[in-house]
GULO-19238 format. One record per atom (N, C-alpha, C, O): residue number from 1; residue in one letter; atom name; x, y, z. Coordinates in steps of 0.1 Angstrom, whole numbers, padded with zeros to 4 digits. Each point is the difference from the previous one (the first is absolute). Layout:
N
(NUM, 'A', 'CA', (X, Y, Z))
...
END
This chain:
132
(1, 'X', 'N', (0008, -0012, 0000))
(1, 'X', 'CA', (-0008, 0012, 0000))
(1, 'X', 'C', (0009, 0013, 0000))
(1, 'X', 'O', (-0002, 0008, -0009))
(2, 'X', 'N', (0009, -0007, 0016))
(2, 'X', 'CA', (0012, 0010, 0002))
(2, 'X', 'C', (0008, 0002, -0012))
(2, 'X', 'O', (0006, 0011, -0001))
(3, 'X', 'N', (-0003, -0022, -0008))
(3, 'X', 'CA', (0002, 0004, -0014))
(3, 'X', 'C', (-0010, 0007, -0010))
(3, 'X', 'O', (0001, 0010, -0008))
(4, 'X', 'N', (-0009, -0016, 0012))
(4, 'X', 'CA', (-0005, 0009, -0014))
(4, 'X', 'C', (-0006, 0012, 0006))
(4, 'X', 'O', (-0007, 0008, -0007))
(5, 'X', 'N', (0008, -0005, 0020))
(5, 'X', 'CA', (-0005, 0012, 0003))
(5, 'X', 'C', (0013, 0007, -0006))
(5, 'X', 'O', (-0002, 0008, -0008))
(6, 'X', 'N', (0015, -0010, 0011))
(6, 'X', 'CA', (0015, 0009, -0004))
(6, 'X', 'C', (-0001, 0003, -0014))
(6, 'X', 'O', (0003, 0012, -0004))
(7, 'X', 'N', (-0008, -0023, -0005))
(7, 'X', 'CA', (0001, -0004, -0013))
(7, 'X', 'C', (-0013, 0010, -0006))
(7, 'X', 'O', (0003, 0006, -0010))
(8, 'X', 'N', (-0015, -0003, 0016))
(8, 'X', 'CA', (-0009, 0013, -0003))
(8, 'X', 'C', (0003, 0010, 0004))
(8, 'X', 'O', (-0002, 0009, -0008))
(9, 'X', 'N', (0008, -0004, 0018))
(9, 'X', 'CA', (0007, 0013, 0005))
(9, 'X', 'C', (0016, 0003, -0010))
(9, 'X', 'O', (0001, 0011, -0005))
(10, 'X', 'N', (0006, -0018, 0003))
(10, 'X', 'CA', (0008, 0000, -0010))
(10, 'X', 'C', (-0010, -0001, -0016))
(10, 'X', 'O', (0007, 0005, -0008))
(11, 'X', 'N', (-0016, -0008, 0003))
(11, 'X', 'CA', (-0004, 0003, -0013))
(11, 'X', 'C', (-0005, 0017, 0005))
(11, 'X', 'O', (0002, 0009, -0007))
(12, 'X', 'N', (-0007, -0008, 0017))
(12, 'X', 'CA', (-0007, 0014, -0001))
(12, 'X', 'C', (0009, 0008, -0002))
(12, 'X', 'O', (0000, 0008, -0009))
(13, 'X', 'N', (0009, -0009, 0017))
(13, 'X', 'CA', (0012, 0013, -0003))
(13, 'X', 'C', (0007, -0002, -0008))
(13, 'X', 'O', (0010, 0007, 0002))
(14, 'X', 'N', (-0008, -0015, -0015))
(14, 'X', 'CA', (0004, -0001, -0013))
(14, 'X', 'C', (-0010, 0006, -0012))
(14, 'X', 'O', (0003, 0004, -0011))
(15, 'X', 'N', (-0014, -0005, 0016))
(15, 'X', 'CA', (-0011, 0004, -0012))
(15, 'X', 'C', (-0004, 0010, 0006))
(15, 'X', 'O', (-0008, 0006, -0007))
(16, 'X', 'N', (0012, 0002, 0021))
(16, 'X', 'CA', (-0002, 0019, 0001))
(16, 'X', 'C', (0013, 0003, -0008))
(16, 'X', 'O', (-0002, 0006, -0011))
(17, 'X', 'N', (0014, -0008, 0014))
(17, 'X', 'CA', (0016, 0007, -0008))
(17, 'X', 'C', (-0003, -0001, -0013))
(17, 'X', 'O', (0004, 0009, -0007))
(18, 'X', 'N', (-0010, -0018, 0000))
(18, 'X', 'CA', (0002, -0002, -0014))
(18, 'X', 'C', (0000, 0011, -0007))
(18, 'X', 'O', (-0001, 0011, 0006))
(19, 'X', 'N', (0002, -0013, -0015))
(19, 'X', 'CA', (0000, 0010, -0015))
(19, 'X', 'C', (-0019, 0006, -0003))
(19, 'X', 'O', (-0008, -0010, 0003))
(20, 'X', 'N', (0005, 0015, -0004))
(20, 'X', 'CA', (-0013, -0002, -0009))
(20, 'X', 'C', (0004, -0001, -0016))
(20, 'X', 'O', (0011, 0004, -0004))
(21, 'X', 'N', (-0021, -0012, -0004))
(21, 'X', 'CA', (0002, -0003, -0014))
(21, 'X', 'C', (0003, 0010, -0005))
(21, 'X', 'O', (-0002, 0011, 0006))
(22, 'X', 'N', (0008, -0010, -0021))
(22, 'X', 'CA', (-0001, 0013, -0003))
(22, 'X', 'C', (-0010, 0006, -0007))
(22, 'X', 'O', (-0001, 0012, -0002))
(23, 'X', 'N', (-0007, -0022, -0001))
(23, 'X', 'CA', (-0019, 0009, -0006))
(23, 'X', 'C', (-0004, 0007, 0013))
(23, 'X', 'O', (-0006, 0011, 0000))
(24, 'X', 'N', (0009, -0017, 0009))
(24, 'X', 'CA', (-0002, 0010, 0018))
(24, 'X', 'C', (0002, 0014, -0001))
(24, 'X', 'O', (-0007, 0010, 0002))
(25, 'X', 'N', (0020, -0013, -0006))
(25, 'X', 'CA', (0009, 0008, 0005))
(25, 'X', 'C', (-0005, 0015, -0014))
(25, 'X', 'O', (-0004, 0011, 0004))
(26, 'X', 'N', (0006, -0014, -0019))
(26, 'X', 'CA', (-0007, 0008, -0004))
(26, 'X', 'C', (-0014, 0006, -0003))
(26, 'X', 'O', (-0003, 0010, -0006))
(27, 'X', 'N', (-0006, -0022, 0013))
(27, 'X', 'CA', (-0012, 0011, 0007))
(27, 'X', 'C', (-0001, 0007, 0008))
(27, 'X', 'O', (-0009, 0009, -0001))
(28, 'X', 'N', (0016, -0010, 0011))
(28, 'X', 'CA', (0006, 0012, 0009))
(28, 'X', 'C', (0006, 0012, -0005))
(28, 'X', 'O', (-0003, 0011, 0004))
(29, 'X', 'N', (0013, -0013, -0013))
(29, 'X', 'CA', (0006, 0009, -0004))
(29, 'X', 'C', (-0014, 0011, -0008))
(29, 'X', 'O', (-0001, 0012, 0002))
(30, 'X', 'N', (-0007, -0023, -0010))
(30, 'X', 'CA', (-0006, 0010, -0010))
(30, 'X', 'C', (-0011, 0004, 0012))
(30, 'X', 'O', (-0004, 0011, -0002))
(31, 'X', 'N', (-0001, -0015, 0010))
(31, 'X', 'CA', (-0013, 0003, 0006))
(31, 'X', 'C', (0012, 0015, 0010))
(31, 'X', 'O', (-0006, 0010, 0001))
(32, 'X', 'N', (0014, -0010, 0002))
(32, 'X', 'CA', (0010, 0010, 0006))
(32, 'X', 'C', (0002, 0010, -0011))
(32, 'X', 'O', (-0002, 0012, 0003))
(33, 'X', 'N', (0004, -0014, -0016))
(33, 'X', 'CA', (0000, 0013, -0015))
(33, 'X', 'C', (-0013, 0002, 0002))
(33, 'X', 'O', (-0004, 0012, 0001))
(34, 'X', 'N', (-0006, -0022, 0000))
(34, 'X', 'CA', (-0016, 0013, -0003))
(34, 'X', 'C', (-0006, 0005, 0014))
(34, 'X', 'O', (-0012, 0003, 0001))
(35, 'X', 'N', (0020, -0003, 0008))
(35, 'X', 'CA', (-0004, 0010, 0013))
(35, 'X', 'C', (0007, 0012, 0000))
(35, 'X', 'O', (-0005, 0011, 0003))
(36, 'X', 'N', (0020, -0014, -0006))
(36, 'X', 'CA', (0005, 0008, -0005))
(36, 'X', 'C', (-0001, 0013, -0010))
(36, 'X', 'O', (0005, 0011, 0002))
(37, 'X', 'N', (-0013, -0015, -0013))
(37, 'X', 'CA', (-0008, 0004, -0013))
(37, 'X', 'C', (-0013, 0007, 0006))
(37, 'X', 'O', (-0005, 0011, -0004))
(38, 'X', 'N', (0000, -0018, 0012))
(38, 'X', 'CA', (-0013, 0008, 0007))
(38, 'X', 'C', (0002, 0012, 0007))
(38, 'X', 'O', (-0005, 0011, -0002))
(39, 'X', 'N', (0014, -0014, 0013))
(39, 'X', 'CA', (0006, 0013, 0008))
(39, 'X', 'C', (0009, 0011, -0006))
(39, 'X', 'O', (0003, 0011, 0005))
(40, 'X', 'N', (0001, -0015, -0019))
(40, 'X', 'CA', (0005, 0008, -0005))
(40, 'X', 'C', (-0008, 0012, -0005))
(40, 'X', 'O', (0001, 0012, 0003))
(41, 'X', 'N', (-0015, -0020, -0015))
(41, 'X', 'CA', (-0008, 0011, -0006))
(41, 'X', 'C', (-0008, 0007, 0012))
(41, 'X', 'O', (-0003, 0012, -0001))
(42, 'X', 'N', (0001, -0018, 0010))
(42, 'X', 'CA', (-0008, 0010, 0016))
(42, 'X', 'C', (0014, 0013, -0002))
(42, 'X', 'O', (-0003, 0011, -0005))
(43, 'X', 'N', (0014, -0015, 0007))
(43, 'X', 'CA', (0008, 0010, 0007))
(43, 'X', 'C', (0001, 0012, -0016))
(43, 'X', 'O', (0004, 0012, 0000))
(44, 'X', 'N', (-0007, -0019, -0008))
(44, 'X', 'CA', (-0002, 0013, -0017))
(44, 'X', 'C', (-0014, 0002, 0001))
(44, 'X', 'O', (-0004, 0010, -0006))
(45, 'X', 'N', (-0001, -0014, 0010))
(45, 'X', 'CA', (-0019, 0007, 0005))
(45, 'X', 'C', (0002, 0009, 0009))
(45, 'X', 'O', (-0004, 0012, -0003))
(46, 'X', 'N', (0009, -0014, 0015))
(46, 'X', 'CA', (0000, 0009, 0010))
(46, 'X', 'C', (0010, 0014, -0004))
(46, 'X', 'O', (-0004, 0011, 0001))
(47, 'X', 'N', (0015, -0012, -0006))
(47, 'X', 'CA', (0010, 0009, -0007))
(47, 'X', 'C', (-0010, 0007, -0008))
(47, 'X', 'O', (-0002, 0012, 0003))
(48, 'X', 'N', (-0004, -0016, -0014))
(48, 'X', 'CA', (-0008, 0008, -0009))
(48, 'X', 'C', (-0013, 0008, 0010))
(48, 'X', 'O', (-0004, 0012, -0001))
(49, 'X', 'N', (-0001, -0020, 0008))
(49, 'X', 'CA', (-0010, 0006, 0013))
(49, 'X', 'C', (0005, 0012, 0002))
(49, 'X', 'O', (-0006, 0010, -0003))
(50, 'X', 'N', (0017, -0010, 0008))
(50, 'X', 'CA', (0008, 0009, 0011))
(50, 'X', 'C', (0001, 0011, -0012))
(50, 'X', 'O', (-0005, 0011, 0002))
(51, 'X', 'N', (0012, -0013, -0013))
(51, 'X', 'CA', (0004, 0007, -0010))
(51, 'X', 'C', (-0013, 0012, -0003))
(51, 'X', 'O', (0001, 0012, -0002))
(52, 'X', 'N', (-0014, -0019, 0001))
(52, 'X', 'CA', (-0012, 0006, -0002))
(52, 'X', 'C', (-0005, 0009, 0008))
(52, 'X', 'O', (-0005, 0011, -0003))
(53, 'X', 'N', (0008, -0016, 0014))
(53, 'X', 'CA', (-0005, 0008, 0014))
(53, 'X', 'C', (0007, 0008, 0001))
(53, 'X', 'O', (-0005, 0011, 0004))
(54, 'X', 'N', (0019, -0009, -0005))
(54, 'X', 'CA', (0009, 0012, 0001))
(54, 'X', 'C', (-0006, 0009, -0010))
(54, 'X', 'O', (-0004, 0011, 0003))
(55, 'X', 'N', (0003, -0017, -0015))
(55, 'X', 'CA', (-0001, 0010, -0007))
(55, 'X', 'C', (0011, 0008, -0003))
(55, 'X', 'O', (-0003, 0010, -0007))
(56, 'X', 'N', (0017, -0011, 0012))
(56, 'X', 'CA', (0007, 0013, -0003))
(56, 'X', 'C', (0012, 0000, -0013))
(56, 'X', 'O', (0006, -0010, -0003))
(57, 'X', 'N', (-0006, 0023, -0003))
(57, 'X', 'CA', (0007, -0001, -0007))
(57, 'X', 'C', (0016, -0003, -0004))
(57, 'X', 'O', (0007, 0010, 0001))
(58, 'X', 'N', (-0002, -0020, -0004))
(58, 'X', 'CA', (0012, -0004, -0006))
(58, 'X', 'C', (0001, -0013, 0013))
(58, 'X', 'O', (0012, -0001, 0004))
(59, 'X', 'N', (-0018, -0007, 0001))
(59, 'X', 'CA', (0003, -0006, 0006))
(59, 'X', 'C', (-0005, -0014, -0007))
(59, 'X', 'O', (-0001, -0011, 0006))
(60, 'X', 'N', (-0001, 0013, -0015))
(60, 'X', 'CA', (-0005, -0016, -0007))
(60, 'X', 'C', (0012, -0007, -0003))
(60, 'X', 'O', (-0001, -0012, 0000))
(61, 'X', 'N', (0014, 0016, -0001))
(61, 'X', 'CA', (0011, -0009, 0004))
(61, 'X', 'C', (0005, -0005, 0012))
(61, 'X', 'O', (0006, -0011, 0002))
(62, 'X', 'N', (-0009, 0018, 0005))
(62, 'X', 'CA', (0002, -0003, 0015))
(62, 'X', 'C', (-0015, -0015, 0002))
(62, 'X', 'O', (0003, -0011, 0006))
(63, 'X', 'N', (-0013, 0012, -0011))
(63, 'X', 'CA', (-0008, -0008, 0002))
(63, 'X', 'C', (0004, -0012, -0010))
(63, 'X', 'O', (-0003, -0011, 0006))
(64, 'X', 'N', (0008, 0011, -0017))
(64, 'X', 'CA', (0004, -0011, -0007))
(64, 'X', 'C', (0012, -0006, 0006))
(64, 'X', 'O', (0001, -0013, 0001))
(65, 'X', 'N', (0009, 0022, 0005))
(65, 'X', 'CA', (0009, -0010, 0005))
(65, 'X', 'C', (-0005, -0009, 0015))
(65, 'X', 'O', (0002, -0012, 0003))
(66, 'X', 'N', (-0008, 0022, 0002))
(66, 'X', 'CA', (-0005, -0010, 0013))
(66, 'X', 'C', (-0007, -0014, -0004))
(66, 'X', 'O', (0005, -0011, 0001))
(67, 'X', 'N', (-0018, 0016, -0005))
(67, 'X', 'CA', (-0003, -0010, -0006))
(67, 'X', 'C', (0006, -0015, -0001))
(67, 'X', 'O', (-0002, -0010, 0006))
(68, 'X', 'N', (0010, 0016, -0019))
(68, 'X', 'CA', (0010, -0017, -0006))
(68, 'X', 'C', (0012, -0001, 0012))
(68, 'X', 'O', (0006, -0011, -0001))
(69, 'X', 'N', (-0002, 0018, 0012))
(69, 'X', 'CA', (0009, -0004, 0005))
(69, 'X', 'C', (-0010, -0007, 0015))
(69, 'X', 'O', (0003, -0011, 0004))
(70, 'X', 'N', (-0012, 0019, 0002))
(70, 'X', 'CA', (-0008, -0013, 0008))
(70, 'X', 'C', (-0005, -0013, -0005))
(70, 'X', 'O', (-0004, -0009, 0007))
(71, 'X', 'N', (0003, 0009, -0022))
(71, 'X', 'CA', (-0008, -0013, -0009))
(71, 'X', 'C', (0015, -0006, 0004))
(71, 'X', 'O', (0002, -0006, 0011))
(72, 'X', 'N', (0008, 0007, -0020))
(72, 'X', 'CA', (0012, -0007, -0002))
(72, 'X', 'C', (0008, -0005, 0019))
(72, 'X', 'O', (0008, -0009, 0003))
(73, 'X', 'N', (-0012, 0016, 0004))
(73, 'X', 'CA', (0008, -0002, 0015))
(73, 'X', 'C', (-0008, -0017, 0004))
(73, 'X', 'O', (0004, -0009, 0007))
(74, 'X', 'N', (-0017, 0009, -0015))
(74, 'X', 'CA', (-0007, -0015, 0004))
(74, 'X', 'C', (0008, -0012, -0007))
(74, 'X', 'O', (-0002, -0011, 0004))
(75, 'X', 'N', (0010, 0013, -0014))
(75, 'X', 'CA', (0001, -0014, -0004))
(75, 'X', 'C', (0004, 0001, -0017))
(75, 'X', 'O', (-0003, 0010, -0008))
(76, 'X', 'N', (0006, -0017, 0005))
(76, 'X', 'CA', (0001, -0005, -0014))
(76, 'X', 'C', (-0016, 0002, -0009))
(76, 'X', 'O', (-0002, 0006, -0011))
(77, 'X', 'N', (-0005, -0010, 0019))
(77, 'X', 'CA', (-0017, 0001, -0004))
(77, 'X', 'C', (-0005, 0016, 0000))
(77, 'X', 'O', (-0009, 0004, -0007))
(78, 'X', 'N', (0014, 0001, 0012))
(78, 'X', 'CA', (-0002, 0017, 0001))
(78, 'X', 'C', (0003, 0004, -0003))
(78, 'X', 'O', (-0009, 0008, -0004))
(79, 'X', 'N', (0025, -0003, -0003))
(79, 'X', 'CA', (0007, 0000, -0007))
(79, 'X', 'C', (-0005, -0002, -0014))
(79, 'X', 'O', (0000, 0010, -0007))
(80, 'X', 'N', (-0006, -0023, 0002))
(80, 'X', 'CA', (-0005, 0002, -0012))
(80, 'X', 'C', (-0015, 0006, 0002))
(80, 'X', 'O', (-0003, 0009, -0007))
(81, 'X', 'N', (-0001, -0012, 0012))
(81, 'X', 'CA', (-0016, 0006, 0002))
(81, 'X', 'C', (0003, 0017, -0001))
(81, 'X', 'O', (-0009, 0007, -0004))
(82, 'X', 'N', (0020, -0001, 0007))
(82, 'X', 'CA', (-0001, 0018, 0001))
(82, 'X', 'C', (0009, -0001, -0013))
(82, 'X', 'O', (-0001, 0012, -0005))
(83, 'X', 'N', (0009, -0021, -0003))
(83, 'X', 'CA', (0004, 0003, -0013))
(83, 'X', 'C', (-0014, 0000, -0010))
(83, 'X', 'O', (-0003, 0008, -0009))
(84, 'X', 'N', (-0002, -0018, 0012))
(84, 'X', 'CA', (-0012, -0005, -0014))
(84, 'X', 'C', (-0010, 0013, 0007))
(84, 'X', 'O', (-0004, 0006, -0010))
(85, 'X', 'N', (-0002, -0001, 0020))
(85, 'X', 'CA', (-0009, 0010, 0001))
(85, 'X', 'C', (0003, 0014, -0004))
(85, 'X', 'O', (-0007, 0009, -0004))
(86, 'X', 'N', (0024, -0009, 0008))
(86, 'X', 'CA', (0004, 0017, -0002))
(86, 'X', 'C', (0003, 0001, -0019))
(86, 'X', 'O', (-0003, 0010, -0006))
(87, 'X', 'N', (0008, -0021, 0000))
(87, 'X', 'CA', (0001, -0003, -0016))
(87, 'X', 'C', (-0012, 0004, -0007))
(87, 'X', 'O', (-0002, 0009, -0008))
(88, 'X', 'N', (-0008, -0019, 0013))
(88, 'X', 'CA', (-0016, 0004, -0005))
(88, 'X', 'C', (-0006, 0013, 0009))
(88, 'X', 'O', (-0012, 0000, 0003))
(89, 'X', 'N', (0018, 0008, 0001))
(89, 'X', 'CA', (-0006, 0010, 0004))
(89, 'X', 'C', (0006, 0012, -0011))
(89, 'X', 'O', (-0008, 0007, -0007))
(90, 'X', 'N', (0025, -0006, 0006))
(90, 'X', 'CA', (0004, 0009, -0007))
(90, 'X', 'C', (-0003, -0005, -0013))
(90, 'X', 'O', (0000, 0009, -0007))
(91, 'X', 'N', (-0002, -0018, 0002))
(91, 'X', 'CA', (-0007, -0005, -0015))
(91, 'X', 'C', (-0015, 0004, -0005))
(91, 'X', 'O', (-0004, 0002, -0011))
(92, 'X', 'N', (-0002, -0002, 0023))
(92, 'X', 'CA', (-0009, 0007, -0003))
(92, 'X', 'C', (-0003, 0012, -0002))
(92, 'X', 'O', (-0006, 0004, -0010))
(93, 'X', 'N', (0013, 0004, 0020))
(93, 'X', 'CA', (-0002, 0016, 0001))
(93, 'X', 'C', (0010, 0004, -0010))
(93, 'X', 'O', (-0002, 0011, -0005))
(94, 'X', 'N', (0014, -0018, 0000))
(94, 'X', 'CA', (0004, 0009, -0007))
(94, 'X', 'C', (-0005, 0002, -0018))
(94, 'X', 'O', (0006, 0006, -0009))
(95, 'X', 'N', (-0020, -0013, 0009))
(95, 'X', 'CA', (-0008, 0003, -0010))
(95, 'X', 'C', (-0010, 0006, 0000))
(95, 'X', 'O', (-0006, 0005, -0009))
(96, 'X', 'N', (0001, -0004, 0027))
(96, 'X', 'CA', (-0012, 0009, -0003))
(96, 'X', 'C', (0002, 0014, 0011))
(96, 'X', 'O', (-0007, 0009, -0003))
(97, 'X', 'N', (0013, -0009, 0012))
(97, 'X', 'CA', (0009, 0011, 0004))
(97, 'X', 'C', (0000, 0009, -0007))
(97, 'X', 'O', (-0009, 0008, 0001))
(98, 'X', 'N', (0021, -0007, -0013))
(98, 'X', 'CA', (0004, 0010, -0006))
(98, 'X', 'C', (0010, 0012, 0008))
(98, 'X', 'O', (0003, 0011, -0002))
(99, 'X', 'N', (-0001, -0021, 0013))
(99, 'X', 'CA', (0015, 0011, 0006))
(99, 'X', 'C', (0015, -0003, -0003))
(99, 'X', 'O', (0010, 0006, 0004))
(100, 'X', 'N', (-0011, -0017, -0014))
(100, 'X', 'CA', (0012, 0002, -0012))
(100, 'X', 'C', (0012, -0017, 0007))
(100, 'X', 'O', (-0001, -0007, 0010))
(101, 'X', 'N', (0013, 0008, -0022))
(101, 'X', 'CA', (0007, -0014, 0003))
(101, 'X', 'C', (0007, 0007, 0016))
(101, 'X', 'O', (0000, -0008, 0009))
(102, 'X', 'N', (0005, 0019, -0006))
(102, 'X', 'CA', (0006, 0006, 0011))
(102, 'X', 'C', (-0007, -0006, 0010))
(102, 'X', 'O', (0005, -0010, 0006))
(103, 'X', 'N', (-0016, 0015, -0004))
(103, 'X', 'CA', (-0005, -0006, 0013))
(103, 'X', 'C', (0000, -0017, 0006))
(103, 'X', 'O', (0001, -0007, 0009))
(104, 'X', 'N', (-0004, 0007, -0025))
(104, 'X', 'CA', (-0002, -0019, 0003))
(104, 'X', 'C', (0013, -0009, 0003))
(104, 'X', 'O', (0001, -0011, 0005))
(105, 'X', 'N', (0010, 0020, -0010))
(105, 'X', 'CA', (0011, -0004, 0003))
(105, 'X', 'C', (0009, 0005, 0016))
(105, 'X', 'O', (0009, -0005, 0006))
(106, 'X', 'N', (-0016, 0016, -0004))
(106, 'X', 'CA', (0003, 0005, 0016))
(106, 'X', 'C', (-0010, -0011, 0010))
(106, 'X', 'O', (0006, -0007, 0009))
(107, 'X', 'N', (-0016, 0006, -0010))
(107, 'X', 'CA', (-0009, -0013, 0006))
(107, 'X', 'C', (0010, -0010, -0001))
(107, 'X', 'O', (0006, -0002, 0011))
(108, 'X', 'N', (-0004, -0003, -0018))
(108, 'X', 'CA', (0005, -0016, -0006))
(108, 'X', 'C', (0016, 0001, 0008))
(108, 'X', 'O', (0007, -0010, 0001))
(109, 'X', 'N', (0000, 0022, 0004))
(109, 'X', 'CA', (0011, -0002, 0006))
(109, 'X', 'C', (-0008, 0002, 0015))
(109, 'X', 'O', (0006, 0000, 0011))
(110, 'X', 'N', (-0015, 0002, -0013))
(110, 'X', 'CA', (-0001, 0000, 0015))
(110, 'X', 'C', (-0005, -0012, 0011))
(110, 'X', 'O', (0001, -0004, 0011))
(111, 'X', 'N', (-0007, 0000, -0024))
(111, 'X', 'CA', (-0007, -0013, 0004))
(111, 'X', 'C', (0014, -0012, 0000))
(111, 'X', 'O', (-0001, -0011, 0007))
(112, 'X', 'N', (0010, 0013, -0012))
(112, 'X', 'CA', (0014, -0012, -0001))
(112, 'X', 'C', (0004, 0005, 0013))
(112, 'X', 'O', (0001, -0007, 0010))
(113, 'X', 'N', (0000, 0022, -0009))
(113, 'X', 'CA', (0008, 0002, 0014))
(113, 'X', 'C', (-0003, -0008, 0014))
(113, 'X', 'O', (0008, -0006, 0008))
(114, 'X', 'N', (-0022, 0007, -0007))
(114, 'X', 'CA', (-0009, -0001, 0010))
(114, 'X', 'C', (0001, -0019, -0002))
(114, 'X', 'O', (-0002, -0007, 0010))
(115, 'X', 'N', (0003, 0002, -0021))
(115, 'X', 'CA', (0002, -0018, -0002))
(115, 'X', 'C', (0012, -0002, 0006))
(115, 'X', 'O', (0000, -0007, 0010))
(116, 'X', 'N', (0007, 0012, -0013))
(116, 'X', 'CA', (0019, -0004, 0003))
(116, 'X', 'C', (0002, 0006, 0011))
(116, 'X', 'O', (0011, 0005, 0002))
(117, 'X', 'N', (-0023, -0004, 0011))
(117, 'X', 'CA', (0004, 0002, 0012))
(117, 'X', 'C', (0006, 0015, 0002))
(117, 'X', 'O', (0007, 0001, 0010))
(118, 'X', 'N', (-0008, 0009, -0018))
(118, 'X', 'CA', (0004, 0014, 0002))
(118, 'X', 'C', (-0011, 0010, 0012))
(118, 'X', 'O', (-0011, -0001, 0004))
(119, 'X', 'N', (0019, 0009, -0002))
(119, 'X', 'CA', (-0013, 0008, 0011))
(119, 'X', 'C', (-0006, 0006, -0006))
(119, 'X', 'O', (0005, 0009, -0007))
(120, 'X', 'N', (-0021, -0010, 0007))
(120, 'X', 'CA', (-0006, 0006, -0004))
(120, 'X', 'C', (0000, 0017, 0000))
(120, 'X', 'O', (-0004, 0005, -0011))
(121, 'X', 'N', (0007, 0003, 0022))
(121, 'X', 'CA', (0000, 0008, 0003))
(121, 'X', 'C', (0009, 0010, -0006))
(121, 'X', 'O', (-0001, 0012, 0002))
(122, 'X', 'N', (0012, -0019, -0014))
(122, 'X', 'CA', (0008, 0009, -0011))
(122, 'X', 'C', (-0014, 0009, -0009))
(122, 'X', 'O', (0000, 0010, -0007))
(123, 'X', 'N', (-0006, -0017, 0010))
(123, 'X', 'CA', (-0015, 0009, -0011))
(123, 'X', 'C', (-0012, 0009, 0007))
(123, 'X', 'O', (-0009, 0006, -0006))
(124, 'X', 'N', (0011, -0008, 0020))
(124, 'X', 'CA', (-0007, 0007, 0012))
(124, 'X', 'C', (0001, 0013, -0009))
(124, 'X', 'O', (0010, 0004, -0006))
(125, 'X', 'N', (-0021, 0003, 0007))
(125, 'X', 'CA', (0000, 0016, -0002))
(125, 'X', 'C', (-0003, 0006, 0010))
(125, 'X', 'O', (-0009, -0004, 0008))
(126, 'X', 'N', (0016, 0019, -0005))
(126, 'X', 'CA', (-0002, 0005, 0016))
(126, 'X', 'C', (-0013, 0003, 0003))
(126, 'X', 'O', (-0005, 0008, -0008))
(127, 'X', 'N', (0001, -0010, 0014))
(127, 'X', 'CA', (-0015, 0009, 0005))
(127, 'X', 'C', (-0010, -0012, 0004))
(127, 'X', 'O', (-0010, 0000, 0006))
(128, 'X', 'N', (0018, -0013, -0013))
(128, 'X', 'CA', (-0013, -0011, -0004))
(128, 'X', 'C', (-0002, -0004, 0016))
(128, 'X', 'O', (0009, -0001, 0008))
(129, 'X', 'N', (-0023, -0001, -0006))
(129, 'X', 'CA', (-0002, -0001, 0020))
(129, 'X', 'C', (0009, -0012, 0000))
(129, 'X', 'O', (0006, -0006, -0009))
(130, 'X', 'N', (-0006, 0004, 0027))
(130, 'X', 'CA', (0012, -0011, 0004))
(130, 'X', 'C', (-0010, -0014, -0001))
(130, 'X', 'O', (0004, -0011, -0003))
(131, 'X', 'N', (-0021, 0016, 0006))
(131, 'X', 'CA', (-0002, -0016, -0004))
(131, 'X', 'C', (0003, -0010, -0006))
(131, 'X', 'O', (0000, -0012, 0002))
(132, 'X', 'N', (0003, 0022, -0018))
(132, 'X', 'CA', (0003, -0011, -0009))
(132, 'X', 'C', (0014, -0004, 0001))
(132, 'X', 'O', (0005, -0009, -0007))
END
């Protein structure tokens, strides 16, 4: 009796250390990219919120970079989620805008800034309240 009780206590703690498979292991990974991907477009919703609500003028860079640099601080998943939202944002506007290739290219460096972990706050304009 005392064997196979050792002999079940030794399988248990061989089959907790194990490996998980690797189809495991990359459903974790992908179900970890689309929470990632979720919390990222919240943090470009809330950035654009905020952007709205200020209202103030010249600070829509300051709002793009926050944005993609809280999306991108989540993850690989975020990171692309504030590339593919800020892409299809400046693709859009820069057809129906009409504030020209300048702007869309001052956006589009702001939005990499704010990816590549830069401070947002190089684009802060003075006056903008401290909430934001």
């Amino acid at each position: 009796m005392r064997l196979w009780v050792c002999i079940a206590l030794l399988s248990i703690v061989l089959c907790a250390s194990a490996d998980r498979p690797a189809v495991v292991q990359a459903m974790i990974r992908a179900g970890h990219f689309v929470r990632d991907a979720a919390g990222g477009a919240r943090d470009m919703f809330r950035a654009y919120k905020d952007m709205r609500e200020a209202n103030y003028k010249g600070a829509d860079k300051y709002f793009h970079a926050r944005g993609n640099y809280d999306a991108a601080r989540r993850g690989p998943g975020g990171a692309w989620a504030a590339r593919v939202i800020s892409d299809a944002r400046e693709n859009w506007q820069s057809g129906v805008s009409g504030r020209g290739a300048e702007d869309t290219r001052a956006d589009q460096e702001a939005n990499a800034w704010g990816r590549n972990g830069g401070d947002p706050n190089r684009y802060r304009p003075k006056g903008l309240p401290s909430k934001y």
